[in-house]
C-alpha positions as CSV (number, residue, x, y, z in Angstrom):
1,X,20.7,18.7,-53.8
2,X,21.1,22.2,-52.5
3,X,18.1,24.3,-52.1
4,X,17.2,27.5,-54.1
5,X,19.0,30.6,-53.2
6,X,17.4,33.4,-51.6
7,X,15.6,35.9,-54.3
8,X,17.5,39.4,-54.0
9,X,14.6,41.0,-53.6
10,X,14.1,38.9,-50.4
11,X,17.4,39.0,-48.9
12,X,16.6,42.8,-49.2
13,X,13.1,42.2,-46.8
14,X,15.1,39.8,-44.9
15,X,17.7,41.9,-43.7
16,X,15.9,45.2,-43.4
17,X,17.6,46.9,-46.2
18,X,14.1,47.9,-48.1
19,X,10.0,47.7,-47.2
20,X,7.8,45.4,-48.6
21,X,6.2,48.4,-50.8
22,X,9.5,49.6,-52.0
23,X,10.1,45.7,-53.5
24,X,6.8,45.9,-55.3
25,X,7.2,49.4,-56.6
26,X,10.6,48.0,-57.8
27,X,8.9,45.0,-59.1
28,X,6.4,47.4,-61.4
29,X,9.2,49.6,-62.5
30,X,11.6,47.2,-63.7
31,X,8.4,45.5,-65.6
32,X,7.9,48.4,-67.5
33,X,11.5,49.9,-68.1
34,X,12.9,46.3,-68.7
35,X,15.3,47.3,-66.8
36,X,17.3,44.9,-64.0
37,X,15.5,44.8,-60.5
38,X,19.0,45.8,-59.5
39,X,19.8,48.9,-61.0
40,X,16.3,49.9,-60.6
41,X,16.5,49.2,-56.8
42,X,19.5,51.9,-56.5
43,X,18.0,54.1,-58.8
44,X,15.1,54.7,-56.9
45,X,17.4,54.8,-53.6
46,X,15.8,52.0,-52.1
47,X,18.9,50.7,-51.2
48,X,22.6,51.5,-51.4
49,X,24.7,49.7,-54.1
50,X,26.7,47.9,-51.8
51,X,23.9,46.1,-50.3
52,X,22.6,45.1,-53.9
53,X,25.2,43.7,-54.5
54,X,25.9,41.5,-51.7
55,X,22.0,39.8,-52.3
56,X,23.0,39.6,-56.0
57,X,26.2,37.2,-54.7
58,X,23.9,35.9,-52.2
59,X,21.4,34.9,-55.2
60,X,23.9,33.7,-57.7
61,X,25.8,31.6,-54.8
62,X,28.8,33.9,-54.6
63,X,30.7,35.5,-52.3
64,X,30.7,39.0,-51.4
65,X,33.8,41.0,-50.5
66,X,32.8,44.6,-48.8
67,X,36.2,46.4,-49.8
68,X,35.8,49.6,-48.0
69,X,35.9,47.4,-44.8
70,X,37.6,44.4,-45.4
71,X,41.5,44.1,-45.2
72,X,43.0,42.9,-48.5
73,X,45.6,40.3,-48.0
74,X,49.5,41.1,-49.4
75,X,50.2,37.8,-50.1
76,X,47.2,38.0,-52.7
77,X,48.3,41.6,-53.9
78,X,52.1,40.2,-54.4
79,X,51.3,37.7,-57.0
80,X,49.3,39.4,-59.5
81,X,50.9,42.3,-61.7
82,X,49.8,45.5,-61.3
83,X,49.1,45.7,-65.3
84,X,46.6,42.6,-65.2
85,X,44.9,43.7,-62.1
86,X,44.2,47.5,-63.9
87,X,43.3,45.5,-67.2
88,X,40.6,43.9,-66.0
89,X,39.7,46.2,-62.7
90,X,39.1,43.1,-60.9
91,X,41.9,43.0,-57.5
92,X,43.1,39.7,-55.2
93,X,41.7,39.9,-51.8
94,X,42.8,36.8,-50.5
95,X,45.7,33.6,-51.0
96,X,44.8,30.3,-49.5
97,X,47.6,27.1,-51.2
98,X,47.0,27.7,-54.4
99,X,43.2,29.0,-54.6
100,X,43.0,32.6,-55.1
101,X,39.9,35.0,-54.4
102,X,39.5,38.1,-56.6
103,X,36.8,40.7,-56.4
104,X,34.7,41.5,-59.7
105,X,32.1,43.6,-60.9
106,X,31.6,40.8,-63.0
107,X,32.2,37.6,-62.3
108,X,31.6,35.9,-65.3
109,X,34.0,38.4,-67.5
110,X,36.1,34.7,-68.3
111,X,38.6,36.3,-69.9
112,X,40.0,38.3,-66.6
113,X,39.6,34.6,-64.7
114,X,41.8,32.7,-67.2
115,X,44.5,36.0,-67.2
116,X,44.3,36.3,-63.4
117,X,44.5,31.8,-63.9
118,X,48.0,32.1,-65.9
119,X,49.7,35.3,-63.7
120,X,49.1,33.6,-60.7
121,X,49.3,30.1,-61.0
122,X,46.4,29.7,-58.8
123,X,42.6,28.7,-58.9
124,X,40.9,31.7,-59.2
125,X,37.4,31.9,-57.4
126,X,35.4,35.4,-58.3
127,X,33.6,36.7,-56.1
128,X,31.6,40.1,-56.1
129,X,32.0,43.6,-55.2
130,X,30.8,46.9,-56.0
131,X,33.0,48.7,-59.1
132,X,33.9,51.9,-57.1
133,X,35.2,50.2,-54.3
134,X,37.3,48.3,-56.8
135,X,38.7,51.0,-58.5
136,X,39.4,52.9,-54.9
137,X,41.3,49.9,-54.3
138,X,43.4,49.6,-56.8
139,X,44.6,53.0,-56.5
140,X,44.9,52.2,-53.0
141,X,47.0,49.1,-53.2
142,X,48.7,49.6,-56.6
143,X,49.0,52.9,-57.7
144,X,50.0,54.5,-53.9
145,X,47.0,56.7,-52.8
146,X,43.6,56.3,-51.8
147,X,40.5,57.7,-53.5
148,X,37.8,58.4,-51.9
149,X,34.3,60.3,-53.5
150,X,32.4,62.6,-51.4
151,X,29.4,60.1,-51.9
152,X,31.7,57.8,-49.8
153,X,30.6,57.9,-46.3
154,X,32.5,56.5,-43.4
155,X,30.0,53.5,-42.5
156,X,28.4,54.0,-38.9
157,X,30.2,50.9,-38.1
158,X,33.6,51.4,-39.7
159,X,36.5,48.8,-39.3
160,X,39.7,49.3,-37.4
161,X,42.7,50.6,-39.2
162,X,43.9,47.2,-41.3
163,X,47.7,47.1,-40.6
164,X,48.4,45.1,-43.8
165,X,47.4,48.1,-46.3
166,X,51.3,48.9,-45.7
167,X,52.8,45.2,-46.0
168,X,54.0,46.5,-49.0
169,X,55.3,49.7,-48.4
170,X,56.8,48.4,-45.0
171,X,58.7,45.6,-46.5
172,X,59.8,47.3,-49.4
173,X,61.4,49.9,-47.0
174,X,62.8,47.2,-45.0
175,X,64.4,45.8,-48.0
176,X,66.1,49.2,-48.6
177,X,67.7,49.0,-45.8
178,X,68.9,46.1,-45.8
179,X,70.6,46.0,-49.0
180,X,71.6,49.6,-48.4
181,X,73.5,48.2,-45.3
182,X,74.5,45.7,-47.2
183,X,73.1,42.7,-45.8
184,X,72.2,39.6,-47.4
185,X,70.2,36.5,-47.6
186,X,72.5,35.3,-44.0
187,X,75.3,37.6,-44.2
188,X,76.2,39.5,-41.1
189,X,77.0,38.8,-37.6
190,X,75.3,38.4,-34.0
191,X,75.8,42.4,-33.8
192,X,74.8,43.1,-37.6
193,X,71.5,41.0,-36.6
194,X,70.6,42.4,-34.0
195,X,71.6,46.3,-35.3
196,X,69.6,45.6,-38.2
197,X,66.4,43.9,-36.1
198,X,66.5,47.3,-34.4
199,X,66.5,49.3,-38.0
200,X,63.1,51.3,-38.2
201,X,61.3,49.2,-40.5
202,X,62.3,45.9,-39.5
203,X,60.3,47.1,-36.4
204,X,57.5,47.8,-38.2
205,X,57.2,44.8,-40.3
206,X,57.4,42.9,-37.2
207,X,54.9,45.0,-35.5
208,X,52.5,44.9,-38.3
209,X,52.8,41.2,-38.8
210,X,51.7,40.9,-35.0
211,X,48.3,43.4,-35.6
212,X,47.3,41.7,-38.3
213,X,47.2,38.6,-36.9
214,X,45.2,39.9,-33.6
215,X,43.1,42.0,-35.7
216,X,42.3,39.1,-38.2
217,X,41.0,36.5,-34.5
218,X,44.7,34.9,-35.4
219,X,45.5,31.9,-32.0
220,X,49.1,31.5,-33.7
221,X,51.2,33.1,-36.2
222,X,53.9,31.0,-37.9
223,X,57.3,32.5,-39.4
224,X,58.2,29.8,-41.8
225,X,62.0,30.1,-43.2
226,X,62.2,28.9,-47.0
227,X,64.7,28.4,-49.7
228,X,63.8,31.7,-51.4
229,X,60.9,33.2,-49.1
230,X,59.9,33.5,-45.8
231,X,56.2,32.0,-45.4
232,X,53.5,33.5,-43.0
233,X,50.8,32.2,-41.7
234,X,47.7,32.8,-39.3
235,X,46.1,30.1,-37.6
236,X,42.2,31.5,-37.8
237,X,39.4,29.3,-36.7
238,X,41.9,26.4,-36.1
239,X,42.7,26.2,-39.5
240,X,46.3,27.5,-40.8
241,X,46.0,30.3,-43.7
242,X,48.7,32.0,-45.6
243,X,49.3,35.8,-44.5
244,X,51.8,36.8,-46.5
245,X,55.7,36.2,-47.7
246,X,58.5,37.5,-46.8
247,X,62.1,38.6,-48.7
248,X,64.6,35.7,-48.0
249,X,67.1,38.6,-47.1
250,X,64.7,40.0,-44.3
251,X,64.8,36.8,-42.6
252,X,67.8,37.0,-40.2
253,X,66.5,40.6,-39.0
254,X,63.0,39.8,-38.7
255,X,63.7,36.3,-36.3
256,X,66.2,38.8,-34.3
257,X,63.9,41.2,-34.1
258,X,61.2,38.5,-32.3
259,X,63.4,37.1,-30.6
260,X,64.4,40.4,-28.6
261,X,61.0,41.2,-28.3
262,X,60.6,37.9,-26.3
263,X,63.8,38.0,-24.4
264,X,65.7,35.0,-26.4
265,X,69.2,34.6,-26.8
266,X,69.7,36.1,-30.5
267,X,73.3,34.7,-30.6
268,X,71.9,31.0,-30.5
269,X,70.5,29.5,-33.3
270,X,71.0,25.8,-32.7
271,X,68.5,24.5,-29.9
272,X,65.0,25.4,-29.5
273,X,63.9,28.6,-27.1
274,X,61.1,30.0,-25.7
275,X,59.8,33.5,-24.6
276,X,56.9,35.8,-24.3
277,X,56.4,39.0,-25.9
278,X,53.7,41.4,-24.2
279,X,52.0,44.0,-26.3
280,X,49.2,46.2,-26.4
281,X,46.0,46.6,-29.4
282,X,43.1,48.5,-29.2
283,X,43.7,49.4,-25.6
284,X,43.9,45.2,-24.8
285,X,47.1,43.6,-22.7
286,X,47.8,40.6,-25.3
287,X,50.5,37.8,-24.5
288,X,52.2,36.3,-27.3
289,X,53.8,32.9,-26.6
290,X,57.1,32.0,-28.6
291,X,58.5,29.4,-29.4
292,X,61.5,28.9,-31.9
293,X,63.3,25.6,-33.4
294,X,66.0,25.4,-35.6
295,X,65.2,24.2,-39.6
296,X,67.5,23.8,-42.8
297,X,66.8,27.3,-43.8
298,X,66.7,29.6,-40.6
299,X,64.8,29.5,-37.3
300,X,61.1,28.9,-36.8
301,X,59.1,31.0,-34.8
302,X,55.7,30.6,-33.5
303,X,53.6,32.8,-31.7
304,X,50.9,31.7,-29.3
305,X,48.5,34.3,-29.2
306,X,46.6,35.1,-25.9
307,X,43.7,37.6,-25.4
308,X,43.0,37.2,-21.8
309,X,39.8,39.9,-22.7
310,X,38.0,37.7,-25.2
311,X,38.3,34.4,-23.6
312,X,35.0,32.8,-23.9
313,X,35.1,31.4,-20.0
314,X,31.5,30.2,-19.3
315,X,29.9,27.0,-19.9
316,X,27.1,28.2,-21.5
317,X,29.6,30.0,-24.3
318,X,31.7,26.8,-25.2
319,X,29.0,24.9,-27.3
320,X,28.2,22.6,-24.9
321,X,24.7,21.3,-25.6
322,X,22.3,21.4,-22.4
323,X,22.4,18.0,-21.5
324,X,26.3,17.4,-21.1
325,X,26.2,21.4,-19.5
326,X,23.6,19.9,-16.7
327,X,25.7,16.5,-16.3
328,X,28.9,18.7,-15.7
329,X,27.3,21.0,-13.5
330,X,25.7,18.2,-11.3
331,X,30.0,16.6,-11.6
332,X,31.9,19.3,-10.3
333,X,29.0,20.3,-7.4
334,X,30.3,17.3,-5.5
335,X,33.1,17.9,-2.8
336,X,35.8,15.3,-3.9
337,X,36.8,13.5,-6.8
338,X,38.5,14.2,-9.8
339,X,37.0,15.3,-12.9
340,X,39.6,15.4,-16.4
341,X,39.6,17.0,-19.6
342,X,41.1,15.3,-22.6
343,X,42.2,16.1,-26.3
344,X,44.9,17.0,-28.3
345,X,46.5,20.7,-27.9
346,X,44.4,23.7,-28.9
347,X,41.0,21.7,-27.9
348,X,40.1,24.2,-25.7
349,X,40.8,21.5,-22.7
350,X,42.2,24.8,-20.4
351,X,39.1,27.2,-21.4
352,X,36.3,24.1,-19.9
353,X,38.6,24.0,-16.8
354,X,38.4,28.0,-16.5
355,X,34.7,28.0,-17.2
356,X,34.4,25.0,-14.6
357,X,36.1,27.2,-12.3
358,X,34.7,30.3,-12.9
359,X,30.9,28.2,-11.9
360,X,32.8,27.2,-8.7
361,X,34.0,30.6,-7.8
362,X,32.6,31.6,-4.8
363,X,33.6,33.5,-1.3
364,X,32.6,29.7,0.4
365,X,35.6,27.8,-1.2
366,X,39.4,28.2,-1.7
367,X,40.5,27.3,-5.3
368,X,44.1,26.8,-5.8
369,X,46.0,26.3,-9.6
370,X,48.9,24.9,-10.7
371,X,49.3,25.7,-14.4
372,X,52.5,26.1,-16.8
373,X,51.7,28.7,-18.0
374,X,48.8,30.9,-16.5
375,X,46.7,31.3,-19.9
376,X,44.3,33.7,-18.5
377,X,44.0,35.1,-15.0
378,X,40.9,34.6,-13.1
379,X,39.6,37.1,-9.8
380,X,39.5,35.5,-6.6
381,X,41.8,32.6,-7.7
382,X,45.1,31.6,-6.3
383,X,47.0,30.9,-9.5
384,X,50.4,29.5,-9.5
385,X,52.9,29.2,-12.3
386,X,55.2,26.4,-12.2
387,X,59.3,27.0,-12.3
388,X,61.0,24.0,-13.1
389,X,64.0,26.1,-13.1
390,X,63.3,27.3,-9.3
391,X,62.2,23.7,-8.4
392,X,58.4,24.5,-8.8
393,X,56.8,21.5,-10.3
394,X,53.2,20.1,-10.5
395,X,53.8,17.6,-7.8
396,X,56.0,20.3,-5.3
397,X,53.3,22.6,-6.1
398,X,50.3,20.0,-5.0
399,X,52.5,18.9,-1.8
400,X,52.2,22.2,-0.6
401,X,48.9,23.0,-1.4
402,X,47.5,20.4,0.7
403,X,48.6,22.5,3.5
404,X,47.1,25.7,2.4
405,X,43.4,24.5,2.8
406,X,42.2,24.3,-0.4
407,X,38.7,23.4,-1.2
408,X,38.9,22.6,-4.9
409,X,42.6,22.4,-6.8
410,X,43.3,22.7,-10.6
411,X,46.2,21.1,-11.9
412,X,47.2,22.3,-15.3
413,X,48.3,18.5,-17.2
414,X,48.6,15.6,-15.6
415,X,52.0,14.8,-16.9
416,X,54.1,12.1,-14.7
417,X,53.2,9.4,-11.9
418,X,54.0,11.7,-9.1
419,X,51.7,14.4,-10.2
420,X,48.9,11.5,-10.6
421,X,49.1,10.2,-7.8
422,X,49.2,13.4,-5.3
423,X,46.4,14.8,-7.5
424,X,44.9,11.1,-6.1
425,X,45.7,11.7,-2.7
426,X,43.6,15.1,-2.9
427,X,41.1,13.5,-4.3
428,X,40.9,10.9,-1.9
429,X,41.0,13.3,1.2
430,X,38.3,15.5,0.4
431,X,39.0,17.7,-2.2
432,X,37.6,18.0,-5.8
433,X,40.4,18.3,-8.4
434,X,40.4,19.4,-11.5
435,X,42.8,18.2,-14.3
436,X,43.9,17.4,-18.4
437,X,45.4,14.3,-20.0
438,X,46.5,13.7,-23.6
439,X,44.1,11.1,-24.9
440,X,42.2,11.0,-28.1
441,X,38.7,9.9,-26.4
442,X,37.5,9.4,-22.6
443,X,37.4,6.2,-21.8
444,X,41.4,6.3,-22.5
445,X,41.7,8.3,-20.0
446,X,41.3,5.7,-17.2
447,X,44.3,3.5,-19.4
448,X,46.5,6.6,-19.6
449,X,46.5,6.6,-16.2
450,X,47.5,3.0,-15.7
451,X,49.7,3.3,-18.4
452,X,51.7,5.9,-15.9
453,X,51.5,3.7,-13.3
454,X,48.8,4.7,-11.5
455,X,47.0,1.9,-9.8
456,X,43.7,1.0,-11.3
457,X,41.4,0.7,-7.8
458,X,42.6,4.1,-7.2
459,X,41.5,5.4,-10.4
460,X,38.0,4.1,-10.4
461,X,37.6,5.5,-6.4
462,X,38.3,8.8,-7.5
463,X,37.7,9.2,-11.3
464,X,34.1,10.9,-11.2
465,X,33.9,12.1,-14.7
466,X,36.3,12.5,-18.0
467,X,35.6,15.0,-21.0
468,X,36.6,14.2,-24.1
469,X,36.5,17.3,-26.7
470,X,37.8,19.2,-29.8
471,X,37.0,22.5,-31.1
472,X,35.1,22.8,-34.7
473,X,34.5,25.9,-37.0
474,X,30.9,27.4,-36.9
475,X,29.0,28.4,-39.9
476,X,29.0,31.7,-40.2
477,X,25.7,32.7,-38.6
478,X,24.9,35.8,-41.4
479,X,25.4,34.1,-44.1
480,X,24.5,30.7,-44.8
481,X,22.0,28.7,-46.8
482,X,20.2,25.6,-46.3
483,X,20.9,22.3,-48.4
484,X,19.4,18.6,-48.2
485,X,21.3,14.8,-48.3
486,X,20.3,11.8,-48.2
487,X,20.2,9.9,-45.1
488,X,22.9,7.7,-45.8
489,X,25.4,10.1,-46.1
490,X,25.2,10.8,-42.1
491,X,25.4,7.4,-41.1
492,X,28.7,7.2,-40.5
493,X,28.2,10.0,-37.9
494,X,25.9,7.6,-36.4
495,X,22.4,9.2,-37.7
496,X,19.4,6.4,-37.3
497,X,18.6,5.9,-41.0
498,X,15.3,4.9,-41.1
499,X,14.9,6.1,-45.1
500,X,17.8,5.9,-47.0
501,X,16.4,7.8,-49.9
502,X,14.5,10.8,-47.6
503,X,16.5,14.0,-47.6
504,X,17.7,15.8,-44.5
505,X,17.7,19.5,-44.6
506,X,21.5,20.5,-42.7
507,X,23.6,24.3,-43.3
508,X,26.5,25.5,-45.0
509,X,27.9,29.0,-45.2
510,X,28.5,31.1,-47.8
511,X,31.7,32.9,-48.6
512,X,32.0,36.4,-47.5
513,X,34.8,39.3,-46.5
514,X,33.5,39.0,-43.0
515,X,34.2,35.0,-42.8
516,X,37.4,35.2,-45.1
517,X,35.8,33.0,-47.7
518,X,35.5,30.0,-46.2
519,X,31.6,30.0,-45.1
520,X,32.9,30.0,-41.5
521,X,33.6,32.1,-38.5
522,X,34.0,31.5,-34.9
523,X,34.3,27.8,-33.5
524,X,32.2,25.3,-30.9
525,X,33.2,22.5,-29.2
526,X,32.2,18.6,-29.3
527,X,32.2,16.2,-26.7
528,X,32.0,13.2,-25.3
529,X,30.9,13.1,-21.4
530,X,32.0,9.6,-19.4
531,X,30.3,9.6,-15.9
532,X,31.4,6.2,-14.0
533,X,29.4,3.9,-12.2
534,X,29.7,0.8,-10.2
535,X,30.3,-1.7,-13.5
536,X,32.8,0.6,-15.5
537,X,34.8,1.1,-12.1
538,X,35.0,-2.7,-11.7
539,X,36.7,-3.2,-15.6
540,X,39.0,-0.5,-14.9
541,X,39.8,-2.6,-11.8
542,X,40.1,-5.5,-13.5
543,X,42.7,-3.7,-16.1
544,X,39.3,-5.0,-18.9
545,X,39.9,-3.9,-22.7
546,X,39.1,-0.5,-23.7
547,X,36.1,-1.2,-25.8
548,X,34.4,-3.0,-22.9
549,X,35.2,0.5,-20.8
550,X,33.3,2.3,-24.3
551,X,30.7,0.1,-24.9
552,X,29.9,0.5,-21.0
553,X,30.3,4.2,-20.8
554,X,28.1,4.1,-24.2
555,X,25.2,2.2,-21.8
556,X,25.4,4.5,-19.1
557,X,24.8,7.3,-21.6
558,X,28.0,8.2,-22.8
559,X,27.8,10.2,-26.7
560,X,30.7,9.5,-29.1
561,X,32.4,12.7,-30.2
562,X,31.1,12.0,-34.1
563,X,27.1,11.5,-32.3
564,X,27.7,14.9,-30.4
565,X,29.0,16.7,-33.8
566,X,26.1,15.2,-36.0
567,X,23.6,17.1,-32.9
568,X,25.6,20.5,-33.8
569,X,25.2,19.4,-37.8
570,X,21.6,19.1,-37.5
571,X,20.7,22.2,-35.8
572,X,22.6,24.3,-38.5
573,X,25.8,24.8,-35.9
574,X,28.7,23.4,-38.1
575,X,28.9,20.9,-41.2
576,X,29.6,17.2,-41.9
577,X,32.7,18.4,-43.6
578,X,34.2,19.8,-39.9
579,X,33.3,17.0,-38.1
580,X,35.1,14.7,-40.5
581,X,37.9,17.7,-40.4
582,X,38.4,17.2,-36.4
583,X,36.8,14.5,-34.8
584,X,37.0,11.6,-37.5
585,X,40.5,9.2,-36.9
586,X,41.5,6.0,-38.7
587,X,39.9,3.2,-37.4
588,X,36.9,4.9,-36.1
């Protein structure tokens, strides 16, 4: 049963927006007036409207959306007519499936949310924002200016240019064009593509779709061909979300467009490709990976997106908590062995290994990489990228690294016998080497390894450690609200009942512009930490079953991925809900 919301008047105090005697001279004037504390509040200049506000949503368990700063997305704009949206003066801000987020004045106005309801087709949640800043953007987004009042200060703190205020405007020229040129849906050549993927607007719709996506914390963008529409999406937190949609008939230009940008043979359309596309935002060098495969209705492209300036490299930064940061610390300070990372892709398995290297990064020792590709690049680090083309593999790569000294070597995946077992001939002579495996927990690790052929006494003489992890979403830290459950319902995450009927006080956030309305921003990591001793290398040896490798690694201390998320659950880090989200499988 969730707790009671935060008084306005206190969210006020809390965040610093008005004085204790300013809340009680509002309290005495509102008692006498009969008038709302709210309007009496901004009345008396206590505060400014927007802040009201956003305790009123905070109060009635809405979210806020801060208009003047927010960016407003197009595939929420594009579904909604123009007529409704004036009608009601209430505007989409945001499209996630079929759930659609409009800012109101007022929220409970029930007739807007069932015509907003039909238009659509979606689930409309309200939530709140101040009535100017609703009108300013509906002249902004619908009727092709901007208003602004004099009262209408730029905030100390203002937001960066949104690129997707001109979606519309950029698409709708790139449309011209093309029909003007008289392409359609796949008409054209190779030439007419790649003419029209170097047309003006095409350019820009391309470029826009790219700042967006950086400017929104975006780690992939997706260009989904359709039947009638091409689909967008950003990949924010770990979680996919809808960006926008695309005219069928700018498809062929737009995928020629990208693939130029990264260097990709525009004339084949048949076999997958990759290529990298280098661009600058906001004075940063960002590398966008692509990758395209061929569908039913036109090419695929995804774009990896890599900031090499906000790359959280540290161990202290990656939500570890300060037990498994000591036991990793005391793992990688010895001179030889070989330490893994394991989890699916996007687990932030490459970011540990940076951070682990960036603790060992001293003038003493030589580190040496091997990584396909170089994610981010690290001072005083040799960093190699492998070239299968050129013959540079992992195992050529470790072969010849032996001979330049090294003290500690990274290698980027572990992905064949020979690259095992070289990376267990470093081991074994005196270097500590760092490495990443595909498995879904640790103790897999060691039968991933024999499953490649690796033989098992060597793995247990040079196996010194194996971490297991995935990467949650984080409650947004500025806005969320406490709630209580019942014991029971964290069992299954392993919590000790000891009361099933006493309540335990855990976090959600609220919805808000600045955490796109899902209650979350920012993610942490969980893990699972398996240190070997003398009786888990003996089963290994003797090829034992993996749960008598877990139920060992669990006596020597070993936390289960779910038992590490519950510890981030309880201290108010992330929610049951995200741990079931990443870490929960079938059979657990």
């Amino acid at each position: 049963m969730a707790n009671p919301r935060m008084p306005m008047l206190e969210f006020l105090l809390k965040k610093g927006h008005i004085q204790k005697e300013q809340a009680e001279e509002a309290i005495k004037v509102s008692q006498q007036t009969k008038s709302p504390i709210d309007r009496v509040v901004i009345q008396l200049n206590f505060a400014g409207e927007r802040e009201v506000r956003e305790a009123r949503a905070q109060e009635a368990g809405l979210g806020f959306a801060d208009l003047d700063r927010m960016t407003i997305e197009s595939s929420a704009l594009n579904i909604v007519p123009e007529r409704i949206v004036k009608n009601h003066s209430a505007i989409p801000v945001r499209k996630d499936g079929q759930t659609l987020w409009v800012a109101m004045s007022n929220p409970n106005n029930v007739a807007a949310i069932d015509d907003l309801r039909v238009a659509s087709g979606c689930r409309v949640v309200p939530v709140l924002a101040v009535k100017g800043a609703i009108e300013d953007a509906i002249v902004k987004y619908y009727g092709g200016g901007q208003v602004k009042k004099e009262s209408d200060a730029a905030p100390a703190k203002a937001a960066a240019p949104a690129p997707s205020a001109n979606f519309a405007q950029i698409m709708a020229e790139a449309r011209v064009k093309q029909d003007r040129d008289g392409g359609g849906e796949d008409e054209g050549g190779r030439e007419d593509d790649a003419a029209a993927a170097d047309a003006a607007p095409i350019i820009k719709l391309a470029s826009a779709i790219i700042q967006q996506a950086i400017s929104d914390r975006a780690s992939d963008i997706h260009i989904e061909p359709g039947q009638r529409a091409i689909r967008v999406r950003y990949r924010v937190d770990g979680v996919l979300m809808e960006a926008m949609t695309v005219p069928r008939n700018l498809m062929a230009p737009l995928i020629s467009r990208y693939k130029i940008m990264a260097d990709m043979n525009i004339a084949e359309r048949r076999i997958p490709q990759d290529g990298r596309i280098e661009v600058k935002y906001q004075e940063k060098e960002i590398d966008l990976r692509v990758s395209s495969i061929p569908t039913p209705f036109g090419e695929k492209i995804v774009m990896r997106i890599l900031d090499k300036t906000s790359v959280q490299i540290g161990l202290e930064k990656i939500g570890f908590t300060e037990a498994h940061q000591l036991k990793i610390e005391e793992l990688v300070s010895q001179p030889n062995g070989m330490f893994l990372c394991t989890g699916p892709t996007g687990s932030g398995k490459t970011t540990t290994q940076y951070s682990v290297l960036n603790k060992l990064n001293t003038v003493g020792v030589n580190i040496i990489t091997a990584e396909d590709p170089i994610e981010y690049q690290l001072n005083g680090i040799s960093q190699v990228q492998m070239n299968k083309k050129a013959g540079l593999t992992f195992a050529t790569a470790l072969r010849a690294y032996l001979r330049q000294d090294p003290d500690i070597i990274m290698v980027g995946e572990m992905r064949d016998l020979e690259t095992a077992e070289i990376a267990i001939e470093s081991s074994l002579t005196g270097h500590l080497v760092l490495s990443t495996l595909h498995t879904n927990d640790a103790p897999s690790a060691t039968l991933r390894l024999v499953d490649m052929g690796v033989e098992p006494y060597l793995i247990a003489a040079t196996v010194i450690g194996v971490l297991a992890q995935r990467l949650g979403r984080r409650i947004d830290a500025d806005h969320k609200e406490s709630y209580e459950v019942p014991q029971m319902d964290l069992r299954r995450f392993g919590f000790n009942v000891t009361d099933p009927d006493a309540l335990v006080q855990l976090y959600r956030g609220i919805p808000h512009d600045n955490n796109r309305m899902t209650g979350y921003r920012g993610r942490t990591g969980f893990h699972e930490l398996m240190t070997l001793n003398a009786e888990i290398a003996e089963l290994i040896v003797r090829r034992a079953p993996l749960n008598d490798i877990k139920e060992a690694s669990k006596a020597n201390g070993m936390k289960e991925l779910r038992e590490d998320g519950l510890e981030k659950v309880l201290m108010g880090i992330t929610t049951p809900e995200e741990v079931m989200r990443v870490v929960f499988t079938a059979g657990y």
